[in-house]
C-alpha positions as CSV (number, residue, x, y, z in Angstrom):
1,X,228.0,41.6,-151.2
2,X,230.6,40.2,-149.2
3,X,234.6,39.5,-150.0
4,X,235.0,37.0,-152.8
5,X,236.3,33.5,-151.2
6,X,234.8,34.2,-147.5
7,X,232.6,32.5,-145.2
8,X,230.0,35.1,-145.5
9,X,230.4,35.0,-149.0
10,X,229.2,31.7,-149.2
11,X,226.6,32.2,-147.0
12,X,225.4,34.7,-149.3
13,X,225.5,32.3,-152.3
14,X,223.9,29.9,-150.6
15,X,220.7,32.1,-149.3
16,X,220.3,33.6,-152.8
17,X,220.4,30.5,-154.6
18,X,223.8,30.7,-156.7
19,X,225.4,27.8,-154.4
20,X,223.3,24.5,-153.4
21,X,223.1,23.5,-149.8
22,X,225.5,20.6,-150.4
23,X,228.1,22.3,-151.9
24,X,228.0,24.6,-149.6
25,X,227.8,22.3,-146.8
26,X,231.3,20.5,-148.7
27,X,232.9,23.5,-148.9
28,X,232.3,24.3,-144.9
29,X,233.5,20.4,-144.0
30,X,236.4,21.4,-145.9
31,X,237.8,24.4,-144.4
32,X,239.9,25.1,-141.0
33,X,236.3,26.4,-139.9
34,X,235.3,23.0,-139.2
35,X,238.2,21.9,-137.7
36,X,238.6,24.4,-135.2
37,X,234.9,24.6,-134.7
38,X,234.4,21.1,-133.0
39,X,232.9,20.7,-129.3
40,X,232.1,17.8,-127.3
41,X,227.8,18.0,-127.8
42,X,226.3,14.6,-127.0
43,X,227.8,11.5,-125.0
44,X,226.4,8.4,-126.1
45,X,226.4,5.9,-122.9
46,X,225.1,2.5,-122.7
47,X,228.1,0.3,-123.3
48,X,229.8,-1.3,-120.3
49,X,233.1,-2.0,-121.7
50,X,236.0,0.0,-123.8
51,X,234.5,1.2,-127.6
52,X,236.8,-0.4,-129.9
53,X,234.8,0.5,-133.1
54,X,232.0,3.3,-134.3
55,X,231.1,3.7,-138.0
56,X,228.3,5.7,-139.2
57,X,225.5,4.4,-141.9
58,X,225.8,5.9,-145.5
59,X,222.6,8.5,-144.7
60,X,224.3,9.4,-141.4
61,X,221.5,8.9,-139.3
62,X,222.6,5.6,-136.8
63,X,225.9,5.5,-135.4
64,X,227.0,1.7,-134.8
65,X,229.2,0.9,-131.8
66,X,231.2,-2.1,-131.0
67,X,232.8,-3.1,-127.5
68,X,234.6,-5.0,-125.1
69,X,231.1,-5.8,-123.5
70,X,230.4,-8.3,-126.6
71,X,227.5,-5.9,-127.6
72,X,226.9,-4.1,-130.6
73,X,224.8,-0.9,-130.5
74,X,222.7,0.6,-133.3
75,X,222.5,4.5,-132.1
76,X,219.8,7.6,-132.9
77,X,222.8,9.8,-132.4
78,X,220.9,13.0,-132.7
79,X,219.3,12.2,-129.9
80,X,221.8,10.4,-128.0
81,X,220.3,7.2,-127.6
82,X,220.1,3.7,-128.3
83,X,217.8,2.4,-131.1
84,X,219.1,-1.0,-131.1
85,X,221.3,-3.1,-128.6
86,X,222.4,-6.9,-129.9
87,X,224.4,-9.1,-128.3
88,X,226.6,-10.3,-130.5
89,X,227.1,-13.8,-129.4
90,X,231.1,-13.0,-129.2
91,X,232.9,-14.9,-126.5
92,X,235.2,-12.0,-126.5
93,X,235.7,-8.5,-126.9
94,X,233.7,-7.0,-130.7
95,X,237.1,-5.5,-132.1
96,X,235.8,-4.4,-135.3
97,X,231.3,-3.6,-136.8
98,X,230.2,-2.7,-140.0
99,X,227.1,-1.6,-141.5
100,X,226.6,-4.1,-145.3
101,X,226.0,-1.4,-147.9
102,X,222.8,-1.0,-149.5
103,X,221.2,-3.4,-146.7
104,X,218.6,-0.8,-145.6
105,X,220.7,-1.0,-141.9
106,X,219.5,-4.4,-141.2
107,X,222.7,-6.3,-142.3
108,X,225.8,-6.1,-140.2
109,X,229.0,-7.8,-139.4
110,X,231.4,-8.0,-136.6
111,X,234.7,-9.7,-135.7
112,X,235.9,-10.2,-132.4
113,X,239.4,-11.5,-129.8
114,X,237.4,-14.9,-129.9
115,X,238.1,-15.5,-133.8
116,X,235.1,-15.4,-134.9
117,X,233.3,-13.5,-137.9
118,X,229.8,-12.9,-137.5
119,X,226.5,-11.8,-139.5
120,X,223.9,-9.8,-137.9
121,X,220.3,-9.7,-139.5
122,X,218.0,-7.1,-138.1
123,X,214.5,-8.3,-138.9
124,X,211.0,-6.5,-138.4
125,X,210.4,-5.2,-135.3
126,X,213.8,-5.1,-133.9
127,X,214.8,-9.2,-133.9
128,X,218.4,-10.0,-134.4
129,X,219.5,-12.9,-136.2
130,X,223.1,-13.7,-135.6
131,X,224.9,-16.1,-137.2
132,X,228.7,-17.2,-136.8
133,X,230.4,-17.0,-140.6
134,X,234.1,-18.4,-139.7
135,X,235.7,-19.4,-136.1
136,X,239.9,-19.0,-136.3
137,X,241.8,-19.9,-133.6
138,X,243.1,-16.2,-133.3
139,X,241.8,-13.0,-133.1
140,X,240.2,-10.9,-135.8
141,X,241.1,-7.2,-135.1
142,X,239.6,-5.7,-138.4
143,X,236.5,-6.2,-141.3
144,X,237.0,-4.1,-144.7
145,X,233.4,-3.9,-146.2
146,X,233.6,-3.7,-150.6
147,X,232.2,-0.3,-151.4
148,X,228.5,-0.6,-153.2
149,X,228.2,-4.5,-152.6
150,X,225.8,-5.8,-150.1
151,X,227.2,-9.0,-150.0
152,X,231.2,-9.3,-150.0
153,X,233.5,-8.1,-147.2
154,X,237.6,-8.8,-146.2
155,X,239.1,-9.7,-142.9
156,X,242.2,-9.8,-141.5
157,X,243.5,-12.2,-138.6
158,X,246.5,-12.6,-136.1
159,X,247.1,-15.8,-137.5
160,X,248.2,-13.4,-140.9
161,X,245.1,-14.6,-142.7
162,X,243.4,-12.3,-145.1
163,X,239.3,-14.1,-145.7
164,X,236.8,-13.0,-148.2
165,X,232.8,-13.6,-147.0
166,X,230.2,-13.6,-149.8
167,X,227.0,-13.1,-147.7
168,X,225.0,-14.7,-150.2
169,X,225.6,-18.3,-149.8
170,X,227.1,-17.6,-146.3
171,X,230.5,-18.6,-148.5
172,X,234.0,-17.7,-146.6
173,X,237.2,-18.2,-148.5
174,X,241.0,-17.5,-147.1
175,X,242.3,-15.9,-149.8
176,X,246.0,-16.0,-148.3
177,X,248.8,-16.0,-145.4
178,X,250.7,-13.1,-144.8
179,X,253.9,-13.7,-144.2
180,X,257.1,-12.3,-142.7
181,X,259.8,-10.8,-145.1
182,X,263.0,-11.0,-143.0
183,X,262.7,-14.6,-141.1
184,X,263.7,-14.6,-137.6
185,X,263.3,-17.9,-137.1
186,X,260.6,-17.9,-134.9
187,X,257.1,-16.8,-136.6
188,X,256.6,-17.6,-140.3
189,X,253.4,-15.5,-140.3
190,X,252.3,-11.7,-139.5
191,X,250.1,-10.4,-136.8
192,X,247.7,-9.0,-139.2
193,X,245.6,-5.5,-137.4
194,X,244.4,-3.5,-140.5
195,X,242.7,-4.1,-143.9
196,X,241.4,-1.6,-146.3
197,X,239.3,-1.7,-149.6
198,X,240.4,0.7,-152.7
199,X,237.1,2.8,-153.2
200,X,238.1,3.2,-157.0
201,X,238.9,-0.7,-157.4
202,X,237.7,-2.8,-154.9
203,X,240.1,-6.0,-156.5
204,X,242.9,-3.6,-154.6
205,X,242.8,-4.4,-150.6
206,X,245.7,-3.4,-148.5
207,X,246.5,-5.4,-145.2
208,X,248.8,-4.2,-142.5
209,X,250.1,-5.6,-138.8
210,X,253.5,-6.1,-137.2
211,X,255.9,-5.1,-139.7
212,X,256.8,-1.7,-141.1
213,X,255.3,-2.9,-144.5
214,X,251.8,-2.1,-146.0
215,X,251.1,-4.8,-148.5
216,X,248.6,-4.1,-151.5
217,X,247.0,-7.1,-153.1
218,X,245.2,-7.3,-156.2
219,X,242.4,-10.0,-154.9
220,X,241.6,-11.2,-158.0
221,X,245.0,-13.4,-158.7
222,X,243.6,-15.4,-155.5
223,X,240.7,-15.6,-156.5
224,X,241.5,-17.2,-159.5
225,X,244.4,-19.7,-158.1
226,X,247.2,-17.6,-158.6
227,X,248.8,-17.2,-154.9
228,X,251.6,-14.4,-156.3
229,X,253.2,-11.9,-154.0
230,X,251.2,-8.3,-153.2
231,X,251.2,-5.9,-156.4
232,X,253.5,-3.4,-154.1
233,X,254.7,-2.9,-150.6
234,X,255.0,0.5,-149.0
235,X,257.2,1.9,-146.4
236,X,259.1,5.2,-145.7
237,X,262.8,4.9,-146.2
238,X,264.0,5.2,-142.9
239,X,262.1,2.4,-141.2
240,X,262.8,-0.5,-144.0
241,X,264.5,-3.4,-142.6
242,X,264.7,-2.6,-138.9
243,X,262.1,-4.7,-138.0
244,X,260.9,-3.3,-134.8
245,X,257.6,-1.4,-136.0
246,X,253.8,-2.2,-136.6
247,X,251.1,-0.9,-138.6
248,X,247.5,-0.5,-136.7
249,X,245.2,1.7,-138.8
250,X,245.0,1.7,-142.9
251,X,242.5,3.6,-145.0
252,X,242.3,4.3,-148.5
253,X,241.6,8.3,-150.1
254,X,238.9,8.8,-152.4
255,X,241.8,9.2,-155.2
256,X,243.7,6.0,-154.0
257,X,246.2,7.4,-151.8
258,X,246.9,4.7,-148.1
259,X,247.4,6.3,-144.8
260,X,249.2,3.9,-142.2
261,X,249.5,4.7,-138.5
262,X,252.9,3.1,-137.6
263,X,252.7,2.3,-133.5
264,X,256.1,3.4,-132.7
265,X,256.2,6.1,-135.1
266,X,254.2,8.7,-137.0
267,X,251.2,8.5,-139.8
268,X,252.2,8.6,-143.2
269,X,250.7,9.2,-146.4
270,X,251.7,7.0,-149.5
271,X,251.2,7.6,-153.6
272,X,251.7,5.3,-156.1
273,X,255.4,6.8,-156.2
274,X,256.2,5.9,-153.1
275,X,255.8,2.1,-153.9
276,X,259.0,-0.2,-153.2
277,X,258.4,-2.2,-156.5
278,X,257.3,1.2,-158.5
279,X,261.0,2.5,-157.3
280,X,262.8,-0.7,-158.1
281,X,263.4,-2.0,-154.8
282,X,263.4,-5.6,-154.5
283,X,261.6,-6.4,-150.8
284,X,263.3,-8.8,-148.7
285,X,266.1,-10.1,-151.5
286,X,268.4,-10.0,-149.2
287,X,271.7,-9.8,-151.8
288,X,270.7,-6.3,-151.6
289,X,271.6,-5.3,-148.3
290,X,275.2,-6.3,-148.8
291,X,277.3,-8.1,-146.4
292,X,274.7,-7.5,-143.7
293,X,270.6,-6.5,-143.3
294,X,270.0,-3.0,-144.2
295,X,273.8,-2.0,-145.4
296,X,273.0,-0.7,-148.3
297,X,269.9,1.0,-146.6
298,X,271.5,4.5,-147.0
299,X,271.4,4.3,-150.7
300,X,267.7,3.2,-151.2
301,X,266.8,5.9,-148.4
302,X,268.4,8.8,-151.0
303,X,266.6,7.1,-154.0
304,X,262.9,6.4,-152.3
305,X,261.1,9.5,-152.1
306,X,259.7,10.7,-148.8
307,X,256.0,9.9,-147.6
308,X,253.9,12.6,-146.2
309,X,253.9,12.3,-142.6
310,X,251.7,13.5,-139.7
311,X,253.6,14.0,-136.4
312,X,252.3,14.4,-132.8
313,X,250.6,11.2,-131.3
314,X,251.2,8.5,-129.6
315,X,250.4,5.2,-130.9
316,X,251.9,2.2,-129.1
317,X,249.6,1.4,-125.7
318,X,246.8,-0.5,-128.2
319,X,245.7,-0.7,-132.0
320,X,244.4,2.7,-133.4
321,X,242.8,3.2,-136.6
322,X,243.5,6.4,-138.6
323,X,240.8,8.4,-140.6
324,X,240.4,11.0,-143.4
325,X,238.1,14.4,-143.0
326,X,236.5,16.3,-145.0
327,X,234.7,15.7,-148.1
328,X,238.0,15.8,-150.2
329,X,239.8,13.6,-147.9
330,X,241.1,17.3,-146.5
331,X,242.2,16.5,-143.0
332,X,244.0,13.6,-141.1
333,X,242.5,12.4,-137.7
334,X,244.0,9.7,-135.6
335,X,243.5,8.8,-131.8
336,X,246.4,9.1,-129.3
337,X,247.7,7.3,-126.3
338,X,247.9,10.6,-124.1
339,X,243.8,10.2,-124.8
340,X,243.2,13.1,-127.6
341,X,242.0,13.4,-131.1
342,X,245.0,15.0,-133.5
343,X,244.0,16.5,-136.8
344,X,245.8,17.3,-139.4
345,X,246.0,19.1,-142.2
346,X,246.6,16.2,-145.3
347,X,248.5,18.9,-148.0
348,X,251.2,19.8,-145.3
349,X,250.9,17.7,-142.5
350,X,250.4,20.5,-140.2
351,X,248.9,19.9,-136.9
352,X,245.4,21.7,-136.6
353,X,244.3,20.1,-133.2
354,X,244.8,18.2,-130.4
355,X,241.6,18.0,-129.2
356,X,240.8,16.1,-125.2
357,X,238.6,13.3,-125.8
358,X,239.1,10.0,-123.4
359,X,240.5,10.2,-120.0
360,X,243.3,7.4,-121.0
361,X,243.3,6.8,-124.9
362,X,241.2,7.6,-128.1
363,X,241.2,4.7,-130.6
364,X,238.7,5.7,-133.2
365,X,237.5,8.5,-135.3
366,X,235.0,9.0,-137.3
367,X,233.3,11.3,-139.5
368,X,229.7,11.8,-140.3
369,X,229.2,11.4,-144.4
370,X,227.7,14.5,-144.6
371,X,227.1,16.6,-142.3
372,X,229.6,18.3,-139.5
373,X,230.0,15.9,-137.4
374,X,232.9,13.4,-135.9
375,X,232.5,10.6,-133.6
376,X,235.2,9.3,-131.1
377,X,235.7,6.4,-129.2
378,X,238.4,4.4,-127.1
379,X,239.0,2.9,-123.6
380,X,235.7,5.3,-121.8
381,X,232.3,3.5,-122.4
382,X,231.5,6.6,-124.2
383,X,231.1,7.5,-127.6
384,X,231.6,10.9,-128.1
385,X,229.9,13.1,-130.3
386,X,231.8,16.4,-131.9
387,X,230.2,19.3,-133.8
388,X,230.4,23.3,-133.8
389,X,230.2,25.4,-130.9
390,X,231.1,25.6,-127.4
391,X,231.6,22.4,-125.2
392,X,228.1,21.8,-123.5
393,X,229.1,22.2,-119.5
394,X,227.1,19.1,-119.0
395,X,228.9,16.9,-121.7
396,X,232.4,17.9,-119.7
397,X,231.4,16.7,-115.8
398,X,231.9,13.3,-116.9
399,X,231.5,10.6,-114.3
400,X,234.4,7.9,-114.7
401,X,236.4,10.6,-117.0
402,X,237.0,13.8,-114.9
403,X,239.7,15.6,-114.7
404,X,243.4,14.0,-114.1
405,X,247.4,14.3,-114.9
406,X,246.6,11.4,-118.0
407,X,246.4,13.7,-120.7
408,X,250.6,14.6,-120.9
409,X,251.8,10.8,-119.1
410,X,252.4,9.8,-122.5
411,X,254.3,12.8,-124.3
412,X,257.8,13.1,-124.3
413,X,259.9,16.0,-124.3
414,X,259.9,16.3,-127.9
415,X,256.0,16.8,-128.1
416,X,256.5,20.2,-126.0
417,X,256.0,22.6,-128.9
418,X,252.5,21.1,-129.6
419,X,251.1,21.6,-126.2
420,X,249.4,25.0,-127.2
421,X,247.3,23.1,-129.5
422,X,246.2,20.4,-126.7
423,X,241.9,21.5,-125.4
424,X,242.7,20.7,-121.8
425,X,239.6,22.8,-121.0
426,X,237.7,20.1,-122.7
427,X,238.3,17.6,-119.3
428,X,239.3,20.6,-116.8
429,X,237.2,23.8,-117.3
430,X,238.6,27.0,-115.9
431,X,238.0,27.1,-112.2
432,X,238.0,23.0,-112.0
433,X,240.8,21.1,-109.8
434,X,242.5,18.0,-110.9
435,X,242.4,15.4,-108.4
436,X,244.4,12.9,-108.2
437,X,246.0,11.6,-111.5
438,X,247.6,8.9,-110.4
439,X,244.9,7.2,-108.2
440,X,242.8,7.9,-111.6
441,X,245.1,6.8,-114.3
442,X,244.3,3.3,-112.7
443,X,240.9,3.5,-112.5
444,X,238.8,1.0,-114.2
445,X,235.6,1.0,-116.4
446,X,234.2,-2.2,-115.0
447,X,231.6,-0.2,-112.3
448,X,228.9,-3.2,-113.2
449,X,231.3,-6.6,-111.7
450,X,228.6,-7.1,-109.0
451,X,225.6,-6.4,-110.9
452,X,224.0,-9.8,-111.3
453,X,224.1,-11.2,-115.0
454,X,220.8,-11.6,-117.1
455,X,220.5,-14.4,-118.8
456,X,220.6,-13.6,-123.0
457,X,219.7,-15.3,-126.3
458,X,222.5,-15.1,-128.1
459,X,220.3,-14.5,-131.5
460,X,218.4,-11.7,-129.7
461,X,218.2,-8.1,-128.7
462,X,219.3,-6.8,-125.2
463,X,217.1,-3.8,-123.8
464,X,218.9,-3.4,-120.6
465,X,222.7,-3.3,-121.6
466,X,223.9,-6.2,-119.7
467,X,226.0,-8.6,-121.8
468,X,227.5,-10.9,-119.3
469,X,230.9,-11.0,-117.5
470,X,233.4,-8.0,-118.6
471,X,237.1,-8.4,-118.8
472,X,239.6,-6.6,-116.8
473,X,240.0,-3.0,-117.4
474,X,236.8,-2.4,-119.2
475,X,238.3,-4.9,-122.1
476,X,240.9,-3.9,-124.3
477,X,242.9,-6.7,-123.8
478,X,243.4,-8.0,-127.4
479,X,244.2,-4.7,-128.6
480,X,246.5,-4.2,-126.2
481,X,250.0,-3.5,-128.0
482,X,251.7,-3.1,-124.3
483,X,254.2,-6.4,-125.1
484,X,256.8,-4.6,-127.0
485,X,257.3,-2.0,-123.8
């Protein structure tokens, strides 16, 4: 029998019965294993625009896509293609697609740059209904879906609204405005980018966007008339009242815990104890900071305790999300502006990977609900697909995405000690040359402009990919983040 507490020890289990398969296949997704295990297998291609969202059903078996080409694509990722194209009916880039729980697949929703919410049905035989739920005059950069409810999902707006949809009666209600907490005189509401449902309460949503504040709201107070402040704000220390940060990516733990990917700074992990209100500290009262804004900052800084953080990327070229891994919520993962996919390991923080996969940025990760498996996506028209073993040679000669200089253009001196952790082999296999980085770096993804444009019922299904007109630069625009440089 092998060592107590190895792999092949639980290999072992697992063949003569002592361990079931999905334990087994828990405690795999759970160790460094997987991590350092992951490949590039399978390219998904049929988008003709940056991927600014992929999420995976609850089975695991469709992979939906959302781009800058207004499209939404239902995927048999096992076998790397489409089952399902819809055109959305977005006048703009899709920022944001979610799969409707306990919908059988057929119920989805998608925001978009053109401030509009929409409902996709999927009837019999591949028909898509698509109806518009809410039109703002701003853009909708995320969707939070409530866990276990078929019906009731969040968004959140660059105008600072937070909505609330109730699919049943087609009913939308804006819950609230976000505002700013230190008035500059000049906006009285935030750019929201994130929103996030509790998985243990789904009355708890936490919204995010162009301050270094994550605000958690108990849902129900608004509901019910009561338009109160959020339950708690979170921040670390050192950023509170400068002013000059954004949040892009929020998501909850199964136990409740909020990561937040700040866009000038790191990730960090909050607990209940690092609350502002749970540690006393009155947000935005401004007879605390003494004679000036943040003068008595030093003090609170010793009191608050310290957040986790995860350190590495780059966040600030367009809005990322961030992601747990594993089936314990074990690992961090986050895109990156120098175009990789960083995990980390959640207990520590410690960097496990830095792994090559867009030729300019990575926006999204995501992992597969049960089985090894991630999925990545960003300004390529690729979705790619990551599991154990080697890179497949073929997945590597990418087409618009060979090899170039991009992947260290956006580190700074201070990421040196990392580099030993960054797959460049994943782009640039031994023996390959890189060409010219420069003349790449400014490459675009829009290789379709002269292709003539088929016309497309906005309520129907698209077989051949083409969606219309595409923006600039494969899309991206509205999640573009480039005005503070």
């Amino acid at each position: 029998m092998p060592a107590e507490g190895t792999r092949m020890a639980g290999l072992w289990e697992r063949e003569v019965g002592r361990l079931r398969p999905k334990r087994f296949a828990d405690s795999v997704r759970a160790s460094e294993d997987f991590v350092n295990s992951l490949g590039i297998q399978k390219r998904l291609q049929e988008h003709r625009g940056c991927v600014n969202t992929i999420s995976f059903n609850s089975t695991g078996s469709l992979l939906l896509s959302g781009s800058d080409d207004r499209t939404v694509v239902l995927w048999d990722w096992e076998r790397a293609k489409p089952a399902l194209q819809i055109h959305t009916g977005h006048e703009n880039n899709v920022l944001h697609a979610q799969f409707m729980p306990l919908s059988d697949d057929r119920s989805i929703v998608t925001c978009g740059a053109d401030g509009e919410v929409r409902y996709v049905q999927i009837e019999e035989g591949g028909r898509a209904v698509v109806d518009q739920v809410v039109e703002t005059e701003y853009a909708v950069h995320r969707l939070a879906v409530e866990p276990g409810s078929p019906h009731t999902f969040y968004s959140a707006g660059q105008d600072g609204s937070v909505w609330r949809f109730d699919l049943r009666g087609k009913q939308s209600k804006e819950l609230f405005k976000v505002g700013v907490i230190y008035d500059d005189g000049v906006n009285d509401a935030l750019d929201l980018y994130a929103v996030a449902v509790d998985p243990r309460n789904p009355y708890r949503v936490a919204v995010s966007g162009s301050d270094e504040f994550v605000r958690l709201y108990d849902t129900r107070k608004y509901l019910h008339g009561d338009f109160g402040c959020p339950i708690e704000y979170f921040c670390p220390p050192g950023l509170i009242t400068k002013n000059e940060d954004g949040i892009t990516g929020l998501a909850f733990s199964q136990t409740g815990e909020i990561l937040a990917s700040y866009s000038c700074d790191n990730i960090y992990l909050f607990e209940r104890e690092h609350g502002l209100h749970f540690n006393d500290f009155k947000v935005g009262v401004l007879p605390l900071f003494g004679d000036g804004v943040g003068a008595a900052l030093p003090l609170y800084k010793d009191k608050l305790p310290e957040p986790q953080s995860f350190v590495g990327h780059h966040n600030k070229q367009t809005v990322k999300g961030v992601n747990f891994l594993g089936p314990n919520c074990d690992y961090v993962a986050s895109g990156s502006d120098c175009g990789h996919v960083f995990i980390w390991r959640k207990k520590d923080g410690e960097l496990m990977r830095a792994m090559k996969g867009d030729k300019r940025i990575v926006n999204c990760v995501e992992q597969h609900p049960s089985e090894i498996v991630v999925a990545s996506s960003g300004i390529a028209t690729d979705v790619k697909i990551w599991a154990p073993g080697d890179c497949d040679p073929s997945m590597i000669d990418f087409d618009e995405d060979d090899a170039d200089t991009f992947m260290f253009s956006s580190m700074s001196d201070d990421d040196s000690d990392i580099s030993d952790l960054m797959d460049d082999f994943i782009f640039a296999p031994p023996g390959s040359g890189s060409s010219d980085g420069d003349d790449d770096a400014e490459d675009t993804d829009d290789d379709d402009d002269d292709e003539g444009d088929e016309e497309e019922d906005e309520e129907g299904v698209t077989s051949d990919g083409d969606s219309g007109d595409e923006d600039d630069e494969g899309g991206g625009g509205a999640e573009d983040m480039n005005d503070d440089d």
